[in-house]
N, CA, C and O of each residue as an XYZ file, in Angstrom:
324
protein
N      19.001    -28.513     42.219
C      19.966    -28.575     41.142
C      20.346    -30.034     40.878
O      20.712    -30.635     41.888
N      20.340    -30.686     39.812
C      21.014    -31.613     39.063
C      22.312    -31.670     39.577
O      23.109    -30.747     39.744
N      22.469    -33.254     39.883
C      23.918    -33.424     40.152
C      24.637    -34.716     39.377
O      24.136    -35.838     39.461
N      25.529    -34.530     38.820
C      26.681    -35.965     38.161
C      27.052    -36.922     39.160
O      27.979    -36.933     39.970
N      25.699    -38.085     38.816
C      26.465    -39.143     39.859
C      26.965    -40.353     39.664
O      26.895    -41.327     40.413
N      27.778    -40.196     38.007
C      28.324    -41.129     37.261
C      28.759    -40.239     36.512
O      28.154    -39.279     36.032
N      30.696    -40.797     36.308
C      30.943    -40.021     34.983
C      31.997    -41.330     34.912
O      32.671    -41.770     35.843
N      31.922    -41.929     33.218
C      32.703    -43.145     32.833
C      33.341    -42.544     32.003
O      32.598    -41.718     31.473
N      34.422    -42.511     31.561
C      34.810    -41.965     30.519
C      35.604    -43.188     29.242
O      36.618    -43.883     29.172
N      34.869    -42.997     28.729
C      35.319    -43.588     27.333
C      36.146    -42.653     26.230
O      36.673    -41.541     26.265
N      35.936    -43.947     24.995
C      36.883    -43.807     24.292
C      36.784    -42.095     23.102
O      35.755    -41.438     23.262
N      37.565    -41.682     22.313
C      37.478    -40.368     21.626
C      36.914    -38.927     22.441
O      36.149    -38.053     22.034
N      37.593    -39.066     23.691
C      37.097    -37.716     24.370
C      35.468    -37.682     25.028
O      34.848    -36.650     25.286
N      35.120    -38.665     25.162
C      34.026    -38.709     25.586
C      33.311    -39.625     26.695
O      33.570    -40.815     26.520
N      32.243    -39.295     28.098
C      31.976    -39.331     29.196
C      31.010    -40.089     29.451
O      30.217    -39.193     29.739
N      30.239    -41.316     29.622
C      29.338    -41.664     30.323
C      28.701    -41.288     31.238
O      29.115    -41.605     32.354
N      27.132    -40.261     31.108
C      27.071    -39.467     32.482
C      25.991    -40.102     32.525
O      25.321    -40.524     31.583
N      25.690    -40.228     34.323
C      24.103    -40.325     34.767
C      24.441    -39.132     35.757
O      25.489    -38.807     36.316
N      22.607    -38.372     35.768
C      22.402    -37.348     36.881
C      21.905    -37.693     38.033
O      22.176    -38.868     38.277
N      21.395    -37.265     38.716
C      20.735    -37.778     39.941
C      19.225    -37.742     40.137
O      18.533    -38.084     41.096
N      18.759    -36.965     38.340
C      17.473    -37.028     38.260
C      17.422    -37.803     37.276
O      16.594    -37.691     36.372
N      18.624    -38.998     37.364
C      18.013    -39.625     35.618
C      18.550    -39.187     34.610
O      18.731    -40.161     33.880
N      18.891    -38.353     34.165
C      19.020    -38.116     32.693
C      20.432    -38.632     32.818
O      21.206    -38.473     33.761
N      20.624    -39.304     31.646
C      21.756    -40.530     31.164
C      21.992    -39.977     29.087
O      21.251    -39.751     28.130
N      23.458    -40.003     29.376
C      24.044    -40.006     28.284
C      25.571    -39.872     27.802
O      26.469    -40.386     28.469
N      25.836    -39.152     26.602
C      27.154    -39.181     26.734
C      27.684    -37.300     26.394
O      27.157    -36.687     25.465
N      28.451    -36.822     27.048
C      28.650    -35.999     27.019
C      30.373    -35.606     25.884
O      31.396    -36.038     26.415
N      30.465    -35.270     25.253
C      31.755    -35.094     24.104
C      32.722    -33.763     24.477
O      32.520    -32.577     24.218
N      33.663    -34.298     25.066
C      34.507    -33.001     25.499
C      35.283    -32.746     24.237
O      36.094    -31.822     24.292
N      35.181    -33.353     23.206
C      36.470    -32.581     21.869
C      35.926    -31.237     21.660
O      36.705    -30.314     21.898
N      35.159    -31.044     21.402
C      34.804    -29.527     21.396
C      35.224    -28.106     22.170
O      35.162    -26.943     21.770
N      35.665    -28.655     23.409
C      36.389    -28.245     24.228
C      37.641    -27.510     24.775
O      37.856    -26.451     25.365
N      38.615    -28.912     24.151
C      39.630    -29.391     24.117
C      40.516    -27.835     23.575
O      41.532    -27.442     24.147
N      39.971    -27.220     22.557
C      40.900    -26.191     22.195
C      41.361    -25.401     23.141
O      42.510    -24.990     23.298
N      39.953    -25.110     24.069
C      40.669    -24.071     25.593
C      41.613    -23.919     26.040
O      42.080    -25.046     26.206
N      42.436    -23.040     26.463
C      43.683    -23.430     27.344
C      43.523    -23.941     28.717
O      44.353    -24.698     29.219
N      42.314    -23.478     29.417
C      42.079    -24.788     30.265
C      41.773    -25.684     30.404
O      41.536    -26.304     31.441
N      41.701    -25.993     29.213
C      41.224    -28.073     28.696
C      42.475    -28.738     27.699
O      42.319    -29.757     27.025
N      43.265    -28.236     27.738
C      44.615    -28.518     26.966
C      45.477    -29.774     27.408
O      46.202    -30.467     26.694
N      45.125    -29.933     29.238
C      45.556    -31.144     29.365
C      44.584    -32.224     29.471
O      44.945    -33.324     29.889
N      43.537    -32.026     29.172
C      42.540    -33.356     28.823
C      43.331    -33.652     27.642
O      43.726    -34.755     28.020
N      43.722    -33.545     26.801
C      44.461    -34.356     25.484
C      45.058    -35.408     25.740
O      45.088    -36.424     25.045
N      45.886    -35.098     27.390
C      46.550    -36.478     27.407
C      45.277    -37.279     28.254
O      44.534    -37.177     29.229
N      45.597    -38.066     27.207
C      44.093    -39.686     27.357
C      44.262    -39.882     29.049
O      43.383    -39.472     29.807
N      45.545    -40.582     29.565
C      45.507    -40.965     30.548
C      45.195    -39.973     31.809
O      44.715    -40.601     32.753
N      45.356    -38.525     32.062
C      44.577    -37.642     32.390
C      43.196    -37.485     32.522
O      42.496    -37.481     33.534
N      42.830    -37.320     31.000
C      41.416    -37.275     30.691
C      40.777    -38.680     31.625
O      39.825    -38.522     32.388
N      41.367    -39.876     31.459
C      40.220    -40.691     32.002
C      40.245    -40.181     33.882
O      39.345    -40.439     34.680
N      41.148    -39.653     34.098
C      41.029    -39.635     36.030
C      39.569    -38.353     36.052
O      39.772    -37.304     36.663
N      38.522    -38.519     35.524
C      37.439    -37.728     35.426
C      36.665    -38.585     36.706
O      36.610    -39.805     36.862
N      36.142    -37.593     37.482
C      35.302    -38.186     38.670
C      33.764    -37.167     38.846
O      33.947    -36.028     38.417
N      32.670    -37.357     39.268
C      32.036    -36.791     39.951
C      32.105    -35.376     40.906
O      32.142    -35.687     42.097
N      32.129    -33.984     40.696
C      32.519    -33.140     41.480
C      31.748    -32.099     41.496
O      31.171    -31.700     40.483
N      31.649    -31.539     42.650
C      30.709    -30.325     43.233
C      29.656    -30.525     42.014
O      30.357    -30.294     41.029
N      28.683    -30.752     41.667
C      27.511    -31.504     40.822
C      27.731    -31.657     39.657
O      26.999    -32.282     38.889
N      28.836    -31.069     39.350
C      29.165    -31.906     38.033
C      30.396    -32.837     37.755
O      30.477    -33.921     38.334
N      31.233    -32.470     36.981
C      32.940    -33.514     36.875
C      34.090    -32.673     36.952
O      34.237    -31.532     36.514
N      34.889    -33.413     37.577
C      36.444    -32.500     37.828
C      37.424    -33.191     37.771
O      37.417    -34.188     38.493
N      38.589    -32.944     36.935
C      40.291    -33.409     37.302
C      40.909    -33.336     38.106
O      40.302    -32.661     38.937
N      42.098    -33.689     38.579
C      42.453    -33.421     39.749
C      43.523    -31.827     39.435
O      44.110    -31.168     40.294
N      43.483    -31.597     38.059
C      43.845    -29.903     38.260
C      42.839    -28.820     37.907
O      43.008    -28.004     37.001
N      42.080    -28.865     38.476
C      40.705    -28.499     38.402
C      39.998    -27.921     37.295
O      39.151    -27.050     37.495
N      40.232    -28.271     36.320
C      39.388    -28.469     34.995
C      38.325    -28.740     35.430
O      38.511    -29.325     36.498
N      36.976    -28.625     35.152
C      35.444    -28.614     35.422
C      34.600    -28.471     34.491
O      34.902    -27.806     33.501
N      33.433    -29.034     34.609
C      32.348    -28.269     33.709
C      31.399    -28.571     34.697
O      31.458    -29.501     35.502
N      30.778    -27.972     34.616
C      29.001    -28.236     35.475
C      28.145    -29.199     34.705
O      28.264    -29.563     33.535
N      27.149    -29.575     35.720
C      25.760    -30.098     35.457
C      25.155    -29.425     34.443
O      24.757    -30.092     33.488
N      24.972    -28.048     34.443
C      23.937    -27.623     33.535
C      24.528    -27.967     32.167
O      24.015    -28.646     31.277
N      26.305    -27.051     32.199
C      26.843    -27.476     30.619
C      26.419    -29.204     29.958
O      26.217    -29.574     28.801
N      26.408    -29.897     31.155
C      26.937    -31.138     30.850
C      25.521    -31.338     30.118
O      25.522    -31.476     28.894
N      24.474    -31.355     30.738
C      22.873    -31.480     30.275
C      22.369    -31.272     29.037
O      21.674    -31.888     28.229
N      23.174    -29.737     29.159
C      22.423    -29.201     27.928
C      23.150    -29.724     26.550
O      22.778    -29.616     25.381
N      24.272    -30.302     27.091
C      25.132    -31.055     25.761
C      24.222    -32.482     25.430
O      23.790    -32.977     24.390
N      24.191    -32.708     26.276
C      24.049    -34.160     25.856
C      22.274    -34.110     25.312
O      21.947    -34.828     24.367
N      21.234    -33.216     26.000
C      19.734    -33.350     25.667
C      19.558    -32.675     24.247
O      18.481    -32.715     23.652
N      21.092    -31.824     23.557
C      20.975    -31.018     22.288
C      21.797    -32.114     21.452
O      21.756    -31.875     20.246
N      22.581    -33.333     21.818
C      23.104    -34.193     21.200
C      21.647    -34.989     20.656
O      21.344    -35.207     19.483
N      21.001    -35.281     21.668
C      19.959    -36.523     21.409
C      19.011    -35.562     20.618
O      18.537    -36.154     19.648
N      18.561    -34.197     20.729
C      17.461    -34.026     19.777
C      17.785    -33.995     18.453
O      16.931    -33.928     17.569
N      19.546    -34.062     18.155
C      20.240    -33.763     16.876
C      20.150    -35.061     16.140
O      20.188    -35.151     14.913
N      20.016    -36.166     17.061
C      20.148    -37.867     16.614
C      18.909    -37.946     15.680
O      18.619    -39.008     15.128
């Protein structure tokens, strides 16, 4: 399994990821954001405490997404470019 072994988070809701097989990009959490368990990513300074977790990224109130979500966002971003 693919694991997140970089997550930067930049500016407009969105993540700097590298995997551990390589694949590099940016992943866009606004899409998200409506969830009620993504409601406190809104606040910016929150959103940036994004780290590396169980193979994909986690907050410290355990908001998550996985590796696979994260992948398949970002490899359906780049074929859209």
């Amino acid at each position: 399994m693919d694991k997140i072994v970089k997550a930067i988070p930049l500016e407009n809701y969105q993540i700097e990821i590298e995997t551990s097989s390589g694949i590099s990009g940016v992943f866009d959490v606004k899409p998200y954001l409506g969830g009620s368990a993504f409601k406190e990513l809104v606040n910016e300074s929150y959103f940036r405490m994004v780290r590396p977790a169980h193979h994909g990224i986690a907050w410290p109130h355990d908001q998550d997404f996985s590796a696979d979500t994260i992948i398949w966002d970002i490899q359906n971003a780049q074929q859209g470019a």
